[in-house]
N, C-alpha and C positions, 0 to 999 in steps of 0.2 A: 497084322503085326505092327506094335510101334516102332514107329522110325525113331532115328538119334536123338539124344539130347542137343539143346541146341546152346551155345554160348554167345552173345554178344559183347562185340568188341567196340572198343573207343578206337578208331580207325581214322591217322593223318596219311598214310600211305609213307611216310618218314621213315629212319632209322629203327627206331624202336617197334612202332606199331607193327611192322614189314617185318621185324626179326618175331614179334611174339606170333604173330599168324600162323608162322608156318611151326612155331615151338608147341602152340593150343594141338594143333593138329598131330603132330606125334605124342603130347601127351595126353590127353583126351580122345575117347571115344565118344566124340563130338559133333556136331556142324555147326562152324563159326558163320554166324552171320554181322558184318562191319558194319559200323553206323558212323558216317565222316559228317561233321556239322559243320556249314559255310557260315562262320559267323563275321563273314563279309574280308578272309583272308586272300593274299595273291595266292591262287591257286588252280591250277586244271583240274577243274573237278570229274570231268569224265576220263581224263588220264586215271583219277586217284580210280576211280572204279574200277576202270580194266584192267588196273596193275592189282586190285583186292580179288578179282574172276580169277586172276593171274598166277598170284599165291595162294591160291586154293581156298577161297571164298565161296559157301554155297548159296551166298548171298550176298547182295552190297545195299547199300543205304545210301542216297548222297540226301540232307536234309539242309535249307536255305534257316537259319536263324537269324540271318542279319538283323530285319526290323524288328524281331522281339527281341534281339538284345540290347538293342537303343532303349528300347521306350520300357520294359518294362523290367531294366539291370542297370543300363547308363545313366538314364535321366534319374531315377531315386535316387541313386548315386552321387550326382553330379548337384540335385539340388539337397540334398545332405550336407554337403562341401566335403566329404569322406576322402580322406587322402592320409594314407599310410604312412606314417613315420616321419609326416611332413614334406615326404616326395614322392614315394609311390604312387600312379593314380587307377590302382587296381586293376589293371588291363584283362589279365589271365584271370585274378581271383573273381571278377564279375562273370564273367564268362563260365564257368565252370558250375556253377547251382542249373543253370539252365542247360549245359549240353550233360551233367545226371537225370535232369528232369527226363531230357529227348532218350535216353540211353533208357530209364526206365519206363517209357513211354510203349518204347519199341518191341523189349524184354518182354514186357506183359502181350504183346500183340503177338510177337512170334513164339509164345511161350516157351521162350527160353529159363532154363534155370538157373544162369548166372548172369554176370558183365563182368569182363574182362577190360583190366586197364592198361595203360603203358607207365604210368607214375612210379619214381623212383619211392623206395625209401627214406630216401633225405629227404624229398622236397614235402612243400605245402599240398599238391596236386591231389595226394591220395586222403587225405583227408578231407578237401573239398568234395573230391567227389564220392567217397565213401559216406561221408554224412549224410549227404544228400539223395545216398539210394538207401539208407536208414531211416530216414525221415520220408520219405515216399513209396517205398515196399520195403520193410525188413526182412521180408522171407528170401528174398533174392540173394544168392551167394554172390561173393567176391573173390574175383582171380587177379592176384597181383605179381604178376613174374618177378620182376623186380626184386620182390622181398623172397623168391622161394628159389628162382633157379638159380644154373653153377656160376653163369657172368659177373662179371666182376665192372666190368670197363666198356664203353660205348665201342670202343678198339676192340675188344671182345665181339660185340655185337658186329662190328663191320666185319671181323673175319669170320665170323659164322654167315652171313648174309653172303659174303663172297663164295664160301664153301658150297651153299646150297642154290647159288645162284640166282640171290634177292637182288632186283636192280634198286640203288641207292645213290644218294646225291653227295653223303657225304663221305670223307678219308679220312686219315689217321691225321693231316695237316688241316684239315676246315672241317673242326668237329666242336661248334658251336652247337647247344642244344636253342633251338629258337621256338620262341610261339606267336603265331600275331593273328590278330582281328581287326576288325574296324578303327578299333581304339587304337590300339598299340601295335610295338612288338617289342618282344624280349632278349634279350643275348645272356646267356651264360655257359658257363665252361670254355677248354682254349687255353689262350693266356690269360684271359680275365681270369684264370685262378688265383692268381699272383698278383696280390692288394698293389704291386710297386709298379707293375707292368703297364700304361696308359693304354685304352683301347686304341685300337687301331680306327685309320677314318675310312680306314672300307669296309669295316661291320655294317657301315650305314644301310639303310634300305630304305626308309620311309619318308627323309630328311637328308637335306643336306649336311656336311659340316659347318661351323660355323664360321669357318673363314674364307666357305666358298658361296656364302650368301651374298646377294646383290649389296651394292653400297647406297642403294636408295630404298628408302622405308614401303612397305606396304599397308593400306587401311582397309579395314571394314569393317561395315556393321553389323552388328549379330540383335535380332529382336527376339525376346523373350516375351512369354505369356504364361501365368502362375509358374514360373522359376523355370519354362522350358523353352528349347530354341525353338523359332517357327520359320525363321527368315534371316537371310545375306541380304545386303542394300537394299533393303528398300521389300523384296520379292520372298513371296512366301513359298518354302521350300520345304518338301517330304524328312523326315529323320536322315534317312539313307544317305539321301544330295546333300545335306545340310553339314554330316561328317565328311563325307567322301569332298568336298568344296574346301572345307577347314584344312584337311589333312595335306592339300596339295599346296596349299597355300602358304599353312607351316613347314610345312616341309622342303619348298625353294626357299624358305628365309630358317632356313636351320632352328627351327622352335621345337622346342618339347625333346630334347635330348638331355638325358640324366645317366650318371655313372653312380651308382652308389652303393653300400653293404646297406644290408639290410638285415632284421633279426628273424628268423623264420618261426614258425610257430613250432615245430619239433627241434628248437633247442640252439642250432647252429647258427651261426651267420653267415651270409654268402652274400656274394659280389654279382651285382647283373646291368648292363647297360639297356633302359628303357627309351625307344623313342613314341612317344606320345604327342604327335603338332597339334591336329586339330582338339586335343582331348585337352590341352595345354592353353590353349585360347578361348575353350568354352571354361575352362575353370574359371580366368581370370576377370574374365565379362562377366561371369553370373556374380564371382563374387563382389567385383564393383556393384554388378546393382543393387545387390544388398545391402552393401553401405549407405548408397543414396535413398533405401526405403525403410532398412528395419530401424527398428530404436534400439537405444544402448543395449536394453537388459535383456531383448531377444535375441541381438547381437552372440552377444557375451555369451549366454547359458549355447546357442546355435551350437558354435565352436566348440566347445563340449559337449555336446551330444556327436559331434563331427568325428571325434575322435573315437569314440566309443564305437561309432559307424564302421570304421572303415577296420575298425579289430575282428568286428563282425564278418566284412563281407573276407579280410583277407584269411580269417580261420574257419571259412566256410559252414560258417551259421544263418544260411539266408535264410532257409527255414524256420524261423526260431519266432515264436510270441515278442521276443524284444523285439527282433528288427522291425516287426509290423506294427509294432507301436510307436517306435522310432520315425516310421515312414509315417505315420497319422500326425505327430508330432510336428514332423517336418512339413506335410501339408498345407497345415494350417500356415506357417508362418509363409508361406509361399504364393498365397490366395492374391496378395498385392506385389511378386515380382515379375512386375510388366512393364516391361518399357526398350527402352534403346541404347546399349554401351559399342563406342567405337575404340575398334584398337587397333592400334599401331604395332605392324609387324616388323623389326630390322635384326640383320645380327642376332639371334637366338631368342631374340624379348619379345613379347607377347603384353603391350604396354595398354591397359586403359585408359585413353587421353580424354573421354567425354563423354556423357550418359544424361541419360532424358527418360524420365516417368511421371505420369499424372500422379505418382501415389508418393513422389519424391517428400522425404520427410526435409529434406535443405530447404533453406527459404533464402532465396539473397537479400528480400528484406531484413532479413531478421542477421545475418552473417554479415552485411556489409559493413567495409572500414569507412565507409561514408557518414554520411549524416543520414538518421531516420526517427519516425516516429511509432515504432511499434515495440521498445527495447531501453527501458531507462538501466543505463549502467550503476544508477545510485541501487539499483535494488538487491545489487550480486555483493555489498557489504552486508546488510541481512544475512543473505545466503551463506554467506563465508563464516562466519561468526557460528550459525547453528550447525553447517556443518565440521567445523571447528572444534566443538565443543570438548568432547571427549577428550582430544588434545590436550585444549587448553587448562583442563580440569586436570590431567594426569602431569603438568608441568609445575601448576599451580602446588600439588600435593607436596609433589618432590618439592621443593623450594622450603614449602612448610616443615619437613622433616629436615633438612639442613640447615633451616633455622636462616633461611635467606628474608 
């Protein structure tokens, strides 16, 4: 006799996941089996297990993705310079190609014939990870409560969860939807619905406020090799420590906290407070070192491929022949950022006061207000003049047609 069909679930043990578990199971002639991804989040993860046995799991997953989401989501990322709308620094949207990957991993193993999500219909979430079980098995169905059942309201979900007696963390008064990993964390819903409403300073979790940071500055060094961290002062450090060190660092000096609307790829805007420290201080060090290494015109074009990046990762296109030509692209110009940026942590800033690489395109010879011999300034009138030209030719015309 064949046993059940089997459904796979995207499982935090949260509000949502906790209410669909036990929703799969009266709607479906099923066995859910949960797949919860530690992608380096505060979290009990042998709680989340016993509470998925709990809700009637005929199986649970607990799967460790922290280092592969550093090395092989954060750093392309990071040496991309990919950053969403100018402040996003894609916390959840990196994350999500990789825990479909792990969902579709697992589906094919326990031949299951779907994955189940907890993603709203507003958000970005189900698209990320819908494309990404399209692009890795198509044949695989998709169950998306969200878009099908009678809920209306996360309130909704808390009174069905009380009714059937799902243990939860959240109420009708602290009904923040939050995500976090290594990188970040997210806040949305609450009062932050209301554009007017200032967040509150105890959303915080990962960070301080900023006016409860010390009044003396913090330094340190971060060393890079082909655009990637390796090392704090001095000492060379695994991915893992090298986040986990930043985060707590930024996070007593109130760094990497943003409030902002943002434009969603399904059409709306919404408001969400990110705090990002240590993801906040690797930005600003990598990109000083870039300054001190690239030239102008790979600068220049960099930045623009940057943006194109990060449309990428946040519309959940990692899959796609662009991005992995994007990532080649990015490679190369990455081969010489190696070297040393010190920053300065006070009050929320996240400041690069000093940087050191053998492949430094700065020359102080050549920059200095001193006296030197490697730099005749009679030769930047040349210069001026042919770069000039077109100007001066289109000034010249006009003149001749007004008869000047």
């Amino acid at each position: 006799m064949m046993g059940k069909k089997k459904i796979v679930l995207a499982y935090s043990g949260g509000l949502d996941t906790s209410v669909i578990l036990t929703w799969l199971k009266e709607q479906y002639d099923a066995d859910i089996i949960t797949v919860c991804l530690n992608a380096g989040q505060d979290d009990d993860f042998s709680q989340v297990e016993k509470k998925a046995y709990a809700t009637g799991a005929s199986k649970s997953y607990v799967v460790d993705i922290t280092e592969e989401y550093i090395t092989d989501y954060i750093w392309p990322t990071l040496k991309s310079g990919a950053i969403y709308e100018s402040d996003y620094m894609l916390g959840t949207s990196m994350a999500r190609p990789l825990m479909a990957k792990k969902l579709v991993e697992i589906a094919e193993k326990e031949g299951a014939y779907a994955i189940a999500h907890g993603c709203t219909g507003k958000g970005n979430d189900q698209v990320r990870f819908e494309s990404t079980i399209y692009a890795l098995n198509p044949a695989l169905e998709i169950i998306a409560p969200w878009r099908t059942w009678d809920f209306v309201s996360r309130t909704d979900l808390i009174n069905y969860a009380a009714a059937h007696q799902i243990p939860i963390e959240q109420t009708t008064e602290k009904i923040y939807s939050r995500d976090q990993n290594i990188w970040h964390i997210s806040h949305e819903g609450g009062n932050l619905e209301n554009s007017w409403n200032e967040h509150k300073a105890d959303i915080h979790v990962m960070s301080v406020p900023v006016e409860d940071a010390p009044d003396k500055p913090t330094f340190v060094d971060i060393e890079f090799e082909k655009g990637v961290p390796v090392g704090l002062d001095g000492k060379k450090l695994g991915p893992v420590e090298i986040l986990r060190t930043l985060n707590k660092l930024g996070g007593e000096n109130g760094v990497g906290t943003i409030d902002i609307i943002e434009n969603r790829l399904v059409g709306m805007k919404s408001r969400g407070v990110y705090e990002t420290p240590g993801g906040t201080i690797l930005f600003n060090a990598h990109k000083d070192l870039e300054k001190l290494i690239l030239d102008r015109s790979t600068l220049s074009y960099k930045y623009l491929v940057a943006a194109k990046y990060s449309e990428l990762v946040y519309d959940g296109q990692w899959f796609t022949p662009l991005r992995e030509a994007i990532d080649a692209f990015v490679n190369v110009t990455q081969e010489q950022i190696t070297g040393t940026v010190k920053i300065k942590l006070y009050k929320g800033n996240a400041l690069p006061v000093a940087s050191k690489s053998i492949y430094a395109l700065y020359s102080e010879d050549f920059a200095t207000f001193e006296g030197d011999d490697v730099y005749d300034q009679y030769d930047a009138k040349g210069f001026i003049k042919l770069f000039s030209l077109p100007m001066k030719i289109r000034a010249l015309q006009k003149q001749k047609r007004e008869g000047k």
